[in-house]
mmCIF file of the N, C-alpha and C atoms, coordinates in Angstrom:
data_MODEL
# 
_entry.id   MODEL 
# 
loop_
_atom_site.group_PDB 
_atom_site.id 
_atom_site.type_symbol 
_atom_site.label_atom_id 
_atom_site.label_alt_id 
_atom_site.label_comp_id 
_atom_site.label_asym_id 
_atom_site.label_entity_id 
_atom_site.label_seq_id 
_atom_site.pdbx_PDB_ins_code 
_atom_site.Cartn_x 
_atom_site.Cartn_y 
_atom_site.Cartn_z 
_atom_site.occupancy 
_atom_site.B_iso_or_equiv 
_atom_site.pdbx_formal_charge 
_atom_site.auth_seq_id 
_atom_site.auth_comp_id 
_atom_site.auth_asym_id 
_atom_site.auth_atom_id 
_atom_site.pdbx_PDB_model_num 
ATOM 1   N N  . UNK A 1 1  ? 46.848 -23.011 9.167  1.00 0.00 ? 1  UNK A N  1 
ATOM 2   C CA . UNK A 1 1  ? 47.280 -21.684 8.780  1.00 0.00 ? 1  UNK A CA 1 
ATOM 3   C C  . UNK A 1 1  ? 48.250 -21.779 7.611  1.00 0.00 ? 1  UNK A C  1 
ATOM 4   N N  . UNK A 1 2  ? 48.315 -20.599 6.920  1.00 0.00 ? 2  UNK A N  1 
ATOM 5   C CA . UNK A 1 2  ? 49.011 -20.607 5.189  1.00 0.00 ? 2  UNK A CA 1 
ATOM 6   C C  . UNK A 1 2  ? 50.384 -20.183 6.018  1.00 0.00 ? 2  UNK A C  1 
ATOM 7   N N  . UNK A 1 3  ? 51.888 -20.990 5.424  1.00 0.00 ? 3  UNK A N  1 
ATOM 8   C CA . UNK A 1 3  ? 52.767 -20.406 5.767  1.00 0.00 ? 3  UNK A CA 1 
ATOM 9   C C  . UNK A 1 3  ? 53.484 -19.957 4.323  1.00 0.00 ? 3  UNK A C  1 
ATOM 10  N N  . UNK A 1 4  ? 55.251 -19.653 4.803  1.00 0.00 ? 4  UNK A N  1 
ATOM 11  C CA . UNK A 1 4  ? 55.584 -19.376 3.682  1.00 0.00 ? 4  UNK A CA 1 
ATOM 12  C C  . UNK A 1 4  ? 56.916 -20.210 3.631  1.00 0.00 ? 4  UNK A C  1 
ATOM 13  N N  . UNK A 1 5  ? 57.183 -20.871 2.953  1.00 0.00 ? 5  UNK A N  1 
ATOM 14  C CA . UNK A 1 5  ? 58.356 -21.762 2.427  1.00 0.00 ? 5  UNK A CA 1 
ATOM 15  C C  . UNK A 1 5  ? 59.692 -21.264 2.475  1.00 0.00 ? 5  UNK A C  1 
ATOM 16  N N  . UNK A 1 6  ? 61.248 -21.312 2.575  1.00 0.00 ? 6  UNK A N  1 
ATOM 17  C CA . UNK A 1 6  ? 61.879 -20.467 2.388  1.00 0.00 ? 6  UNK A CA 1 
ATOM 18  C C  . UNK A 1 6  ? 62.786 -21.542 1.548  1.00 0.00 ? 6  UNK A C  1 
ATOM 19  N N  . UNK A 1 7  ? 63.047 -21.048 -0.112 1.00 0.00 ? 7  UNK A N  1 
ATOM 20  C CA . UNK A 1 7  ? 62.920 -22.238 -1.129 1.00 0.00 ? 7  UNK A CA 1 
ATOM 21  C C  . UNK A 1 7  ? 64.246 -21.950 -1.327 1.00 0.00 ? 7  UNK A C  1 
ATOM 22  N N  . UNK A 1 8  ? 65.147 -23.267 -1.710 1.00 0.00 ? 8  UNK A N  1 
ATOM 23  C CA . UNK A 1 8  ? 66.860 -23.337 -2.473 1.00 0.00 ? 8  UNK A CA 1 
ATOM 24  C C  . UNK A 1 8  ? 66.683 -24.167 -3.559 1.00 0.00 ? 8  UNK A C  1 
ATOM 25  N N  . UNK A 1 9  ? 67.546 -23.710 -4.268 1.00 0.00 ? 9  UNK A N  1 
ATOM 26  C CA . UNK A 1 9  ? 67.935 -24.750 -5.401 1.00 0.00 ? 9  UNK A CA 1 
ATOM 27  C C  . UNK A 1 9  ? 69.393 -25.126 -5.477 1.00 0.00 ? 9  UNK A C  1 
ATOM 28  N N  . UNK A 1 10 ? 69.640 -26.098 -5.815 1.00 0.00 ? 10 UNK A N  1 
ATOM 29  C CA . UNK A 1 10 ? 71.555 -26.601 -5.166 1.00 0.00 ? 10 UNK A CA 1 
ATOM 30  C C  . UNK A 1 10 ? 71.893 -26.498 -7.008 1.00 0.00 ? 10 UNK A C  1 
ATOM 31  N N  . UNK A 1 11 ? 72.968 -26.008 -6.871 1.00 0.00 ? 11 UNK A N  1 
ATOM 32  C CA . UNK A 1 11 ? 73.564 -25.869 -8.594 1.00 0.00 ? 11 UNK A CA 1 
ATOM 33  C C  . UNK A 1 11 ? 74.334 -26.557 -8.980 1.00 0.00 ? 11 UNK A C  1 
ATOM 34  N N  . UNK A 1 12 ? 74.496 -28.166 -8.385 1.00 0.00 ? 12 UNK A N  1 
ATOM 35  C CA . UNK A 1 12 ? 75.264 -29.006 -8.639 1.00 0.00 ? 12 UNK A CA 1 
ATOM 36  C C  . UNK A 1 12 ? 73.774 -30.175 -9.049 1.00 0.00 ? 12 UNK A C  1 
ATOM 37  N N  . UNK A 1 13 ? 73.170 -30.556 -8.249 1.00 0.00 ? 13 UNK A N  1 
ATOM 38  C CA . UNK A 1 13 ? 72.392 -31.459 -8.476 1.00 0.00 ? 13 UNK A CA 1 
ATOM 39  C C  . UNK A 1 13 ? 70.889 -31.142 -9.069 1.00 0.00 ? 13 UNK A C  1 
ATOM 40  N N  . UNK A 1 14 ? 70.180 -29.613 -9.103 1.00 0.00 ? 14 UNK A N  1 
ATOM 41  C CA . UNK A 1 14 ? 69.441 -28.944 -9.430 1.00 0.00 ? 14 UNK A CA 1 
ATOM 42  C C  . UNK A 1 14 ? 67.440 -29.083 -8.698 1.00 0.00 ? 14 UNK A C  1 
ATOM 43  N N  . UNK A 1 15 ? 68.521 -30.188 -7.193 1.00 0.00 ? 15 UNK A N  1 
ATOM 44  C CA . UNK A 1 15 ? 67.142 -30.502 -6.288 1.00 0.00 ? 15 UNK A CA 1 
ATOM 45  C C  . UNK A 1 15 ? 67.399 -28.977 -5.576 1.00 0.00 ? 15 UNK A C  1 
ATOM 46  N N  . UNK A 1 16 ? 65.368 -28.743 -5.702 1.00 0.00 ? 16 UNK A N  1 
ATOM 47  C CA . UNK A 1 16 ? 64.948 -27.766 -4.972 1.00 0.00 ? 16 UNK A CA 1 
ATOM 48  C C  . UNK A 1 16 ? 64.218 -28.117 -3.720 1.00 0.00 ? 16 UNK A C  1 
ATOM 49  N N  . UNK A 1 17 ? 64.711 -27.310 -2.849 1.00 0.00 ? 17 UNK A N  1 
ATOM 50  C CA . UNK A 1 17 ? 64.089 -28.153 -1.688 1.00 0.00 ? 17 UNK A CA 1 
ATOM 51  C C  . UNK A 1 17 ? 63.314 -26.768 -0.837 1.00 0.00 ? 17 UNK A C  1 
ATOM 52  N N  . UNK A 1 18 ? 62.842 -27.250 0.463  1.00 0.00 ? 18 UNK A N  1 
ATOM 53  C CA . UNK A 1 18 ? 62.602 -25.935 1.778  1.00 0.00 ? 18 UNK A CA 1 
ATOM 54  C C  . UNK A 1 18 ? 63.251 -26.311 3.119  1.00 0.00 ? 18 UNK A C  1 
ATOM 55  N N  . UNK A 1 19 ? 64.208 -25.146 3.280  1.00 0.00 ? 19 UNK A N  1 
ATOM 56  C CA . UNK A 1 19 ? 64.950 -25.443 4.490  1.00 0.00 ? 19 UNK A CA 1 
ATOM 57  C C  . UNK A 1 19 ? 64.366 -25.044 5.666  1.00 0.00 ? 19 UNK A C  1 
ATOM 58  N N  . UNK A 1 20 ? 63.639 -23.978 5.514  1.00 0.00 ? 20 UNK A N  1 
ATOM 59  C CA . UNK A 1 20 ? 62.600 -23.798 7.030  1.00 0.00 ? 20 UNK A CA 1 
ATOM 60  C C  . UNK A 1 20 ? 61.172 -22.771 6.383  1.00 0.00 ? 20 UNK A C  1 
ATOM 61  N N  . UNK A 1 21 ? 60.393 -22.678 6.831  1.00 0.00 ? 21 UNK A N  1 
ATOM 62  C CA . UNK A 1 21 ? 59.388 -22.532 7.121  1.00 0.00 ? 21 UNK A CA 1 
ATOM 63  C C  . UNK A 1 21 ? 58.887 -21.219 7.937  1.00 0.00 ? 21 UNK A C  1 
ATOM 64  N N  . UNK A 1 22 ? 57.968 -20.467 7.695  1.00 0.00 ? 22 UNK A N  1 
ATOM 65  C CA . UNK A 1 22 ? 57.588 -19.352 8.447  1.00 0.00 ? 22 UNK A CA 1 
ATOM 66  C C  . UNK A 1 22 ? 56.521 -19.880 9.364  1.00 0.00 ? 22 UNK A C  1 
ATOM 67  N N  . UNK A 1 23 ? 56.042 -19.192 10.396 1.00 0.00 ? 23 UNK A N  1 
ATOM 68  C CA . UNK A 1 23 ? 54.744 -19.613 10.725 1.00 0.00 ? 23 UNK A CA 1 
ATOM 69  C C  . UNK A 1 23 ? 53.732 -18.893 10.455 1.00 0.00 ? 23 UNK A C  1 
ATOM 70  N N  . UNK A 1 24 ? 52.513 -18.875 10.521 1.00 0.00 ? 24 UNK A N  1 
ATOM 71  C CA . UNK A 1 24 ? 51.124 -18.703 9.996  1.00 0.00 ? 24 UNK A CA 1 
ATOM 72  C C  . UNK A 1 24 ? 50.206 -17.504 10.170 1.00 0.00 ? 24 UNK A C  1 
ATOM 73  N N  . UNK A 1 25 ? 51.063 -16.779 11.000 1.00 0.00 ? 25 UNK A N  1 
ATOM 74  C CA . UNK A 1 25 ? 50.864 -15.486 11.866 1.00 0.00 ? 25 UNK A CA 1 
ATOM 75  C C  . UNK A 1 25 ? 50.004 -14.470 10.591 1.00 0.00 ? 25 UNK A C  1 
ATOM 76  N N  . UNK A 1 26 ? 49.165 -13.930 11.235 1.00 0.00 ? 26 UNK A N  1 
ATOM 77  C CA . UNK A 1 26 ? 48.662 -12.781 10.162 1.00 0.00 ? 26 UNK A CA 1 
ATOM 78  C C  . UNK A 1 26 ? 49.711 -11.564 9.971  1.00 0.00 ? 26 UNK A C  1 
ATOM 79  N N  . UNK A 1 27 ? 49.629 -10.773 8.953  1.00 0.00 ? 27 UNK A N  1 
ATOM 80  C CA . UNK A 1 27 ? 50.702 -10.350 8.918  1.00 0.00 ? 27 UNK A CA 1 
ATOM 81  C C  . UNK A 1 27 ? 52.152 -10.861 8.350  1.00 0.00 ? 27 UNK A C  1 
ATOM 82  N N  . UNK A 1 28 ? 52.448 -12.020 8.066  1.00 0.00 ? 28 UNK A N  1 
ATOM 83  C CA . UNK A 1 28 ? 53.477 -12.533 8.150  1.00 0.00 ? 28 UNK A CA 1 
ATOM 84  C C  . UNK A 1 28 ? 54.182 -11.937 6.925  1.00 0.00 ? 28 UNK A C  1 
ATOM 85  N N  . UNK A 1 29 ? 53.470 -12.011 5.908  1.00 0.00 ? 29 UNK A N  1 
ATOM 86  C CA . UNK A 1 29 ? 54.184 -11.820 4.709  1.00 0.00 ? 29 UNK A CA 1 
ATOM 87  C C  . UNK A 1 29 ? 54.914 -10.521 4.195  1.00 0.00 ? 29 UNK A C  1 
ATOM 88  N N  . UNK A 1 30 ? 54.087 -9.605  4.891  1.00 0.00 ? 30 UNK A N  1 
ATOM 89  C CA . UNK A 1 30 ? 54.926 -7.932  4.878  1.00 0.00 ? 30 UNK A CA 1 
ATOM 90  C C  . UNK A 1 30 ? 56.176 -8.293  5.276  1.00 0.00 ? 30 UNK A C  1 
ATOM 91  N N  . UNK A 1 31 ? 56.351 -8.832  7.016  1.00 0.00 ? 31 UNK A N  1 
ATOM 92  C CA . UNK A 1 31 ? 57.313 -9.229  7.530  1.00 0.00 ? 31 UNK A CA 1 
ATOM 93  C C  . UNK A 1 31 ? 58.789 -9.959  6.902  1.00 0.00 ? 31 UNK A C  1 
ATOM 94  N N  . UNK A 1 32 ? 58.019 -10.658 6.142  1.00 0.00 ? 32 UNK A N  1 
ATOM 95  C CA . UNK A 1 32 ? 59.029 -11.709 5.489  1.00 0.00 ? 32 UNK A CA 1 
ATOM 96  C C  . UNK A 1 32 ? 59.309 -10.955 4.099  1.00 0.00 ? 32 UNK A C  1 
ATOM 97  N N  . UNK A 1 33 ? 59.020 -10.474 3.505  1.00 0.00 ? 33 UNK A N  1 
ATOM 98  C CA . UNK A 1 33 ? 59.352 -9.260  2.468  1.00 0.00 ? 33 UNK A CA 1 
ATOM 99  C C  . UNK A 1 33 ? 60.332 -8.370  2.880  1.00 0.00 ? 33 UNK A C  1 
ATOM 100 N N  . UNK A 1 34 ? 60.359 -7.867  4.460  1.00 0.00 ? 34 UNK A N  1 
ATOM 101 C CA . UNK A 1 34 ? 60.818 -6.628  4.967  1.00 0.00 ? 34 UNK A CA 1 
ATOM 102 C C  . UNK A 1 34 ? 62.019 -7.826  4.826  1.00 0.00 ? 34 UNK A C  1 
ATOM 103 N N  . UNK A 1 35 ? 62.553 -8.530  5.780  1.00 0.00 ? 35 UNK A N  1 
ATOM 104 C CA . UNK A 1 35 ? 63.411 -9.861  5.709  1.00 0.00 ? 35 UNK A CA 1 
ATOM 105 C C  . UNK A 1 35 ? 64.250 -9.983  4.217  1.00 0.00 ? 35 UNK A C  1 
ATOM 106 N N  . UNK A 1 36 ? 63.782 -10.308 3.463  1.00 0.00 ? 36 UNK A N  1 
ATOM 107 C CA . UNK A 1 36 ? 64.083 -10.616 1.878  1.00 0.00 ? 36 UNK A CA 1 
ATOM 108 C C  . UNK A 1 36 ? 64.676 -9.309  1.394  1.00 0.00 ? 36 UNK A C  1 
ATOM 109 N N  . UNK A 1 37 ? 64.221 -8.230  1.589  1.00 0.00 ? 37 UNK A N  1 
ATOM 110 C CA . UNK A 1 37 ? 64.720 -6.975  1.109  1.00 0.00 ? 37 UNK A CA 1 
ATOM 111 C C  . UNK A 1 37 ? 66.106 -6.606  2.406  1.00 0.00 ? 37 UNK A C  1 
ATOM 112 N N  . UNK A 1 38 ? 66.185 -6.934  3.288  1.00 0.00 ? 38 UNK A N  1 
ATOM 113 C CA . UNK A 1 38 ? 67.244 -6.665  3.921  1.00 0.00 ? 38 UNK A CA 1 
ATOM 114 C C  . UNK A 1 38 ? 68.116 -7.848  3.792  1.00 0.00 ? 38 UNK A C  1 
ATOM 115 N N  . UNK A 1 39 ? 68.138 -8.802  3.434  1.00 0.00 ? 39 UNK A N  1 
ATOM 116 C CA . UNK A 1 39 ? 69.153 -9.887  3.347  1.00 0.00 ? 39 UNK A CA 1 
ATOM 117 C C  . UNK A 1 39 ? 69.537 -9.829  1.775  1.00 0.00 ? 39 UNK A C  1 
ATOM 118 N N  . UNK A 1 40 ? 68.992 -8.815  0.649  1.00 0.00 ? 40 UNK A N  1 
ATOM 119 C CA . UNK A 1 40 ? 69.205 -8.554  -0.501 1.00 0.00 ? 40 UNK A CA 1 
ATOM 120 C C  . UNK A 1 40 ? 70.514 -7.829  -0.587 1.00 0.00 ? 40 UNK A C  1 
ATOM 121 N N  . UNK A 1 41 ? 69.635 -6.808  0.102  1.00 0.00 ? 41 UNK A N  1 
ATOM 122 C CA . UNK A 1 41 ? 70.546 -5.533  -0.156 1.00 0.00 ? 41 UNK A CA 1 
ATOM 123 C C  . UNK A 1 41 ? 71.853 -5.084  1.024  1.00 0.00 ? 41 UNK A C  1 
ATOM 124 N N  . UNK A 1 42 ? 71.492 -6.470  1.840  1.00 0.00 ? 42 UNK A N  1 
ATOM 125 C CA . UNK A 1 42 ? 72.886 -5.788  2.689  1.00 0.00 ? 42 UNK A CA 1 
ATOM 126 C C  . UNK A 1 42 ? 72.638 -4.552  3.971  1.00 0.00 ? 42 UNK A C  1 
ATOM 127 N N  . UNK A 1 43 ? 71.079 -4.697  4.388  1.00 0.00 ? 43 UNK A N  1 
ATOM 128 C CA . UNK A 1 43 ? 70.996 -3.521  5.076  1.00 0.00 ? 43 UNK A CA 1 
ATOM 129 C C  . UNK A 1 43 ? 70.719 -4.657  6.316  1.00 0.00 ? 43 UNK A C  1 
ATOM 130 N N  . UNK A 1 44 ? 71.661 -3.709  7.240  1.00 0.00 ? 44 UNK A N  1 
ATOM 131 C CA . UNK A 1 44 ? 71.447 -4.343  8.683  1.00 0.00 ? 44 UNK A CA 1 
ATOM 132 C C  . UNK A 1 44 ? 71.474 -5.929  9.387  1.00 0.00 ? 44 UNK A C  1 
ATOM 133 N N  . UNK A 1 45 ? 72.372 -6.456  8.431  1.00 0.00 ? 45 UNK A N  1 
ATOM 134 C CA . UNK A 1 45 ? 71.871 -8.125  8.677  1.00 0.00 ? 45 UNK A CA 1 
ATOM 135 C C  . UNK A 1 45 ? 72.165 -8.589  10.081 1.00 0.00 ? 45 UNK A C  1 
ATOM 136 N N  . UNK A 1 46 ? 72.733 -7.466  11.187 1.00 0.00 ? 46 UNK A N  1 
ATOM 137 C CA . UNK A 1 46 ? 73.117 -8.270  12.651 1.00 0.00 ? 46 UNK A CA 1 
ATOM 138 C C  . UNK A 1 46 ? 71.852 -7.934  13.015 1.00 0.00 ? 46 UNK A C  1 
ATOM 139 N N  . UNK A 1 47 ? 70.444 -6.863  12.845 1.00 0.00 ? 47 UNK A N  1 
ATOM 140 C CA . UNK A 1 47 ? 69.744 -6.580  13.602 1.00 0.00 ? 47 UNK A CA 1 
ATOM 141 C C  . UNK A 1 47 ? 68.500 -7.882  12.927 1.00 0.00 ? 47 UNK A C  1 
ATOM 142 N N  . UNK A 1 48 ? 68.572 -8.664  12.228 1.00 0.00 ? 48 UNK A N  1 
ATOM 143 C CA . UNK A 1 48 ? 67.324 -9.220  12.240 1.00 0.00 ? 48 UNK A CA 1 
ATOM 144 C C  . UNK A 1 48 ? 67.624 -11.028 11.953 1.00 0.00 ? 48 UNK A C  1 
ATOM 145 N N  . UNK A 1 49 ? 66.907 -11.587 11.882 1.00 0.00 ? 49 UNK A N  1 
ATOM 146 C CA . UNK A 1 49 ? 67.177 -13.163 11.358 1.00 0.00 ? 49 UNK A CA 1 
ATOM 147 C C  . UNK A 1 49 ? 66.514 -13.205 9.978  1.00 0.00 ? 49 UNK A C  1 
ATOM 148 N N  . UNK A 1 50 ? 67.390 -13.940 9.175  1.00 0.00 ? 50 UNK A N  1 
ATOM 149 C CA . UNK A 1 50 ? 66.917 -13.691 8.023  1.00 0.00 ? 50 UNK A CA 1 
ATOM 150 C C  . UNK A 1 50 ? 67.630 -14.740 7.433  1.00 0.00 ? 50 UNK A C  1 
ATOM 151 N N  . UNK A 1 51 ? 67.142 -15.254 5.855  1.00 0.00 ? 51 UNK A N  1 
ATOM 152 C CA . UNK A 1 51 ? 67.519 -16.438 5.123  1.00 0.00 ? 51 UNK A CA 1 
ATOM 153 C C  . UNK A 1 51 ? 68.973 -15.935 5.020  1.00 0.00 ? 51 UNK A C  1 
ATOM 154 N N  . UNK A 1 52 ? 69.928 -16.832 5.124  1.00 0.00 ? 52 UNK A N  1 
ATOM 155 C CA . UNK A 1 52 ? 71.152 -17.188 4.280  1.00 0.00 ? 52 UNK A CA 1 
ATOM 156 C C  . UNK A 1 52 ? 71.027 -16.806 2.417  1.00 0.00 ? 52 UNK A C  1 
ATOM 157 N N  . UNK A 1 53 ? 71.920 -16.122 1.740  1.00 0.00 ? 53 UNK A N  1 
ATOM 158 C CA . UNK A 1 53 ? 71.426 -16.562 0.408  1.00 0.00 ? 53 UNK A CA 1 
ATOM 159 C C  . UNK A 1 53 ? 72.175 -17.387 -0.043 1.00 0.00 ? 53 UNK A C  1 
ATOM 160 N N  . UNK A 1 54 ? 72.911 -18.552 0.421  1.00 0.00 ? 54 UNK A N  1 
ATOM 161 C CA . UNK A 1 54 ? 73.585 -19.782 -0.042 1.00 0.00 ? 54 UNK A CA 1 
ATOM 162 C C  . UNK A 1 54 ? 73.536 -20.901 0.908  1.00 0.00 ? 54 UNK A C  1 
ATOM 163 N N  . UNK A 1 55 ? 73.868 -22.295 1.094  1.00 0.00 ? 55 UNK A N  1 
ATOM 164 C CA . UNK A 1 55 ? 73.725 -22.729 1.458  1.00 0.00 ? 55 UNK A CA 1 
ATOM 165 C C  . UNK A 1 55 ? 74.544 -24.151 1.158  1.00 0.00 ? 55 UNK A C  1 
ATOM 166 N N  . UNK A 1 56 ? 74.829 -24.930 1.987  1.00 0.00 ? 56 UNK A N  1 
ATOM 167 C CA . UNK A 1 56 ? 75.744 -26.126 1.368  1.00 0.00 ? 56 UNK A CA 1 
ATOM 168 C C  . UNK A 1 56 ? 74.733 -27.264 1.490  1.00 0.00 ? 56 UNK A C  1 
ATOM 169 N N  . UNK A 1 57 ? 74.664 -27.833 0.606  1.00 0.00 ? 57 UNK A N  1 
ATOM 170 C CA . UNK A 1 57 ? 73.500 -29.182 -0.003 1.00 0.00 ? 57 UNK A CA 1 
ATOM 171 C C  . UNK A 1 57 ? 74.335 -30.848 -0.455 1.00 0.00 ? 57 UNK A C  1 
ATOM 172 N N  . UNK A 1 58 ? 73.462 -31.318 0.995  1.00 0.00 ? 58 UNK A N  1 
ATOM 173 C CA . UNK A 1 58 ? 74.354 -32.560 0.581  1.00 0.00 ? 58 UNK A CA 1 
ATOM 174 C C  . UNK A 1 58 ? 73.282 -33.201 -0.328 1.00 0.00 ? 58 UNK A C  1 
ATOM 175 N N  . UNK A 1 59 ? 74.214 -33.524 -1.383 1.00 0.00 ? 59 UNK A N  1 
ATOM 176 C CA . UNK A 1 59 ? 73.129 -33.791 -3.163 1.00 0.00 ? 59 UNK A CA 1 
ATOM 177 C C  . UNK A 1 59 ? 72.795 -35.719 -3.011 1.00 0.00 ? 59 UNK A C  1 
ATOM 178 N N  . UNK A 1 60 ? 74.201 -36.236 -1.723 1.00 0.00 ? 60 UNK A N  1 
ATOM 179 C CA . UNK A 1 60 ? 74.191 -37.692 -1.982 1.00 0.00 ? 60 UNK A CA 1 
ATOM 180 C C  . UNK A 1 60 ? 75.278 -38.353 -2.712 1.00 0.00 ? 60 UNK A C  1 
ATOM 181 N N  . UNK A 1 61 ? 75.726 -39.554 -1.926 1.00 0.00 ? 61 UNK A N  1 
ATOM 182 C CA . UNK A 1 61 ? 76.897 -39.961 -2.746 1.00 0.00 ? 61 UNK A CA 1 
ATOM 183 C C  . UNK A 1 61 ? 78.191 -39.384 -2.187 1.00 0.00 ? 61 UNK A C  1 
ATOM 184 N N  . UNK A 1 62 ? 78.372 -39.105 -1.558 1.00 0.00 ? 62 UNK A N  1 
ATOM 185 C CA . UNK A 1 62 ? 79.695 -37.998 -1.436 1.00 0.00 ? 62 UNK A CA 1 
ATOM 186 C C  . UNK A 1 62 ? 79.872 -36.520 -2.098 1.00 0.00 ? 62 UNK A C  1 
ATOM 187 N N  . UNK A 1 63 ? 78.700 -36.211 -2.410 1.00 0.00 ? 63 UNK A N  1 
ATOM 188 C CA . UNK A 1 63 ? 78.399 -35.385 -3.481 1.00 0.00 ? 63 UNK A CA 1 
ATOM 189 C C  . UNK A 1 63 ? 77.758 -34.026 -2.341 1.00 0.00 ? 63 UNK A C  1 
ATOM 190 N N  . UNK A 1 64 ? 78.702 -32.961 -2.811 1.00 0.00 ? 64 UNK A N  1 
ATOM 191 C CA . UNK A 1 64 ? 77.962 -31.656 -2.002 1.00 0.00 ? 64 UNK A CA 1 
ATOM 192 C C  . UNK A 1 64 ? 77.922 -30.731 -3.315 1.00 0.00 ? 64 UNK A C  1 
ATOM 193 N N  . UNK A 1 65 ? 76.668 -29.848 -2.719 1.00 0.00 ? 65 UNK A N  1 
ATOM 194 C CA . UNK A 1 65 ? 76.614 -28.914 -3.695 1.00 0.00 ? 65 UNK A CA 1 
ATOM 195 C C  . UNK A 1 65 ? 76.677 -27.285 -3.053 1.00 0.00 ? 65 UNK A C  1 
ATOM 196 N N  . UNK A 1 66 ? 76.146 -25.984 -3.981 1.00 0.00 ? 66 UNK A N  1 
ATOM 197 C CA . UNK A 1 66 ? 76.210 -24.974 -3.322 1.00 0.00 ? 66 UNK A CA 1 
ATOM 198 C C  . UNK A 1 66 ? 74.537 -24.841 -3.307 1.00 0.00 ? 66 UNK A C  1 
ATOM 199 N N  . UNK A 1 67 ? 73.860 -24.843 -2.748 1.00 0.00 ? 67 UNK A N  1 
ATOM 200 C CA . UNK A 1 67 ? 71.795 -24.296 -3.319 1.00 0.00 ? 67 UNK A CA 1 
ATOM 201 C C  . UNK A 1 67 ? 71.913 -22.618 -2.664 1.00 0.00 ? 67 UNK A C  1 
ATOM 202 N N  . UNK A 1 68 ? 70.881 -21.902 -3.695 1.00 0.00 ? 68 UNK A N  1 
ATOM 203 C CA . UNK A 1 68 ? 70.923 -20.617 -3.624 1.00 0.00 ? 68 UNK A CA 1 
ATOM 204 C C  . UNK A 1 68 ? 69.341 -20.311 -2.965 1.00 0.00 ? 68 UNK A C  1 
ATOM 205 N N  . UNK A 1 69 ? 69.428 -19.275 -2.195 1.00 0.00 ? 69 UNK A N  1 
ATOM 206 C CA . UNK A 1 69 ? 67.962 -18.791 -2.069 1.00 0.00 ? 69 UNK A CA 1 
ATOM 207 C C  . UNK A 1 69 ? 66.967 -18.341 -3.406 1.00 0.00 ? 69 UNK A C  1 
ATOM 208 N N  . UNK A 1 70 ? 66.208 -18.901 -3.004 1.00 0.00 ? 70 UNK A N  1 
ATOM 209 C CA . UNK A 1 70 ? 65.306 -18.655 -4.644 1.00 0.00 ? 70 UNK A CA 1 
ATOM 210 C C  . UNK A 1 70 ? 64.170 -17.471 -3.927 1.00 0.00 ? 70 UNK A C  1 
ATOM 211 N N  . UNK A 1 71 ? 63.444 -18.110 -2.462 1.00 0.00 ? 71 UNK A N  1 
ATOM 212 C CA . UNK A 1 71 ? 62.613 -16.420 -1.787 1.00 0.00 ? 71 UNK A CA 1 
ATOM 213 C C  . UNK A 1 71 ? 61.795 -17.806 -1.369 1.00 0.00 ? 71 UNK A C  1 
ATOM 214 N N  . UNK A 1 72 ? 60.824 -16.817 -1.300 1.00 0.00 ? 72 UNK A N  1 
ATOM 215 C CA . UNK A 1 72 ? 59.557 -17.648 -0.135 1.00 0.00 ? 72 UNK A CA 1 
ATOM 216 C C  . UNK A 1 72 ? 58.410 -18.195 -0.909 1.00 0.00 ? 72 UNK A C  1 
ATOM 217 N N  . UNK A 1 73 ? 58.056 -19.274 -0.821 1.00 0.00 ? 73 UNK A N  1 
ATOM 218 C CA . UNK A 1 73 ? 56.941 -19.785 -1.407 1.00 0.00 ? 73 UNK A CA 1 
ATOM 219 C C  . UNK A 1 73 ? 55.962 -19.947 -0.371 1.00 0.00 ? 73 UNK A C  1 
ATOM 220 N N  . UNK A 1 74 ? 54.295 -19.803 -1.277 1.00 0.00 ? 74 UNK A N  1 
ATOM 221 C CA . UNK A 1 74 ? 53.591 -19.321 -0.076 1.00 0.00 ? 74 UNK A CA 1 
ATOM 222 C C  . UNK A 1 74 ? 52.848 -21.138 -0.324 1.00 0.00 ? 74 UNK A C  1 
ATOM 223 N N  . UNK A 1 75 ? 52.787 -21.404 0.940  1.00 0.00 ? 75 UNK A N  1 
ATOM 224 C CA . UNK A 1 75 ? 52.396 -23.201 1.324  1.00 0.00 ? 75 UNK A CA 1 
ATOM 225 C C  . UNK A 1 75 ? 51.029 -22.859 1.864  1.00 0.00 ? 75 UNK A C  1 
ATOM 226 N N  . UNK A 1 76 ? 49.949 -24.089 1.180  1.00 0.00 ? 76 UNK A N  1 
ATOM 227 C CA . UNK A 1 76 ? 48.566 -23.436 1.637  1.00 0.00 ? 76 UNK A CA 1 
ATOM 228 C C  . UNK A 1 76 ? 48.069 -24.960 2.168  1.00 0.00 ? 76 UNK A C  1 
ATOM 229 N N  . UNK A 1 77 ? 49.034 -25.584 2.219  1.00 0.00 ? 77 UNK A N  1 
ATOM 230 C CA . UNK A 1 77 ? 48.267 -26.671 3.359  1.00 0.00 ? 77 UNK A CA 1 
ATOM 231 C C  . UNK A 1 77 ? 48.229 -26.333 4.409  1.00 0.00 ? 77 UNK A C  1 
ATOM 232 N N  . UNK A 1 78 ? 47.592 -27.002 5.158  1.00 0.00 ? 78 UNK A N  1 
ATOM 233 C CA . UNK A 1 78 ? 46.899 -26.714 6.375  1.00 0.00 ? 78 UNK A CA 1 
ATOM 234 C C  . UNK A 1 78 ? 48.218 -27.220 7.198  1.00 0.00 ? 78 UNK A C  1 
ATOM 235 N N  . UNK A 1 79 ? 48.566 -26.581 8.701  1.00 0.00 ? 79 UNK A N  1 
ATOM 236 C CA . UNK A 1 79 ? 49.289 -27.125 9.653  1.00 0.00 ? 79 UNK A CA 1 
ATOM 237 C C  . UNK A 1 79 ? 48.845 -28.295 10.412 1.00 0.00 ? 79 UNK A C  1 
ATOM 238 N N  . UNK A 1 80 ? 49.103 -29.089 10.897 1.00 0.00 ? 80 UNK A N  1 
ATOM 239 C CA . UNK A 1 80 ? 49.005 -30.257 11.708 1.00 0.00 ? 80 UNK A CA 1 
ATOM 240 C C  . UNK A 1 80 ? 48.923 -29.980 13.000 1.00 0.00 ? 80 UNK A C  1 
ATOM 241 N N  . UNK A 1 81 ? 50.003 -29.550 13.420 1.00 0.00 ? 81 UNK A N  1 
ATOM 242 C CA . UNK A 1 81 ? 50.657 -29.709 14.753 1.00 0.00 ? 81 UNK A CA 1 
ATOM 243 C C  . UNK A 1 81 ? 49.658 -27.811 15.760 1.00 0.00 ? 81 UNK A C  1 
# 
């Protein structure tokens, strides 16, 4: 099943990474839009789970950074598990 990525970029070291993952559910992507638009704008964030838009990134070395939400990338490999 196609999921959707939930993508950062750290602004110290400029690695982009994915910190979690949606699952494969039909439907999903309205969902995760509705998500993205409420963790934007500040509407309602105790009633739902939703990305962080910052994040602390260990870059390596003793080295931390800040990585920002960049949104959802849509992943079209196949699941495994």
């Amino acid at each position: 099943m196609k999921r959707l990525d939930a993508m950062y970029k750290c602004r110290l070291c400029g690695k982009e990474y994915v910190e979690c993952s949606t699952g494969g559910e039909k439907g999903n992507q309205q969902f995760v839009m509705g998500i993205m638009y409420r963790a934007v704008s500040q509407k309602k964030p105790e009633e739902v789970m939703e990305p962080t838009l910052y994040e602390c990134h260990f870059c390596g070395g003793g080295n931390y950074g800040v990585a920002d939400f960049l949104g959802f990338k849509l992943n079209d490999k196949e699941d495994t598990e």
